[in-house]
N, C-alpha and C positions, 0 to 999 in steps of 0.2 A: 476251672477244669477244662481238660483238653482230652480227645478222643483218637487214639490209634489204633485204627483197623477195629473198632468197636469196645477196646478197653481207655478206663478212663483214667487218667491220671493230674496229679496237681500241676496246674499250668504255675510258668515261671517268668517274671518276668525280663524281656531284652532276650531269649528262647530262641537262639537263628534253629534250623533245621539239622547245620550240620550235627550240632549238643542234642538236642533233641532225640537223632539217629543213634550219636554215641551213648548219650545215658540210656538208652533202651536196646543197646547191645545188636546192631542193624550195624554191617559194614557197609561207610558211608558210597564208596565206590559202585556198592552193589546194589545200590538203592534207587527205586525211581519213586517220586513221592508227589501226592498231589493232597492239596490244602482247601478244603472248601469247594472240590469239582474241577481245582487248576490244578496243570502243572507244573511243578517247579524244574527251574533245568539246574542242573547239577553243580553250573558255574555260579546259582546263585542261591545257594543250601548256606553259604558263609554270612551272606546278608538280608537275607531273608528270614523277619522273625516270626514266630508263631503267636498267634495272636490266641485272648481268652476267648473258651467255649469254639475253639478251633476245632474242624470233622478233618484227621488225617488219615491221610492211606498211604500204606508204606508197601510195598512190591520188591522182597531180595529177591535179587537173581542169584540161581544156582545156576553153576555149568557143569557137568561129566558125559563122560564116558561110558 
């Protein structure tokens, strides 16, 4: 199991960040995400996997007007 922003879900394994974002419906561009208390930077959401019983926090940004 793995935790986003306090909901839990079935961890998967090989899980980078960017599948992660998409399967949970999080536009990846808009995303700042930190795994465990880190940040992840955005160039490496591709390789960067999620690991079991992972604490993630997922931050979209919105922008308007």
């Amino acid at each position: 199991m793995i935790k986003i922003n306090d909901t839990k879900i079935e961890w998967q394994e090989n899980l980078s960040v960017t599948n992660l974002l998409i399967n949970n419906n999080f536009i990846v561009k808009l995303s700042v995400v930190k795994i465990d208390g880190n940040f992840i930077l955005k160039k490496e959401f591709n390789t960067t996997i999620v690991a079991d019983n992972a604490d993630v926090k997922v931050i979209h940004l919105v922008a308007g007007g």
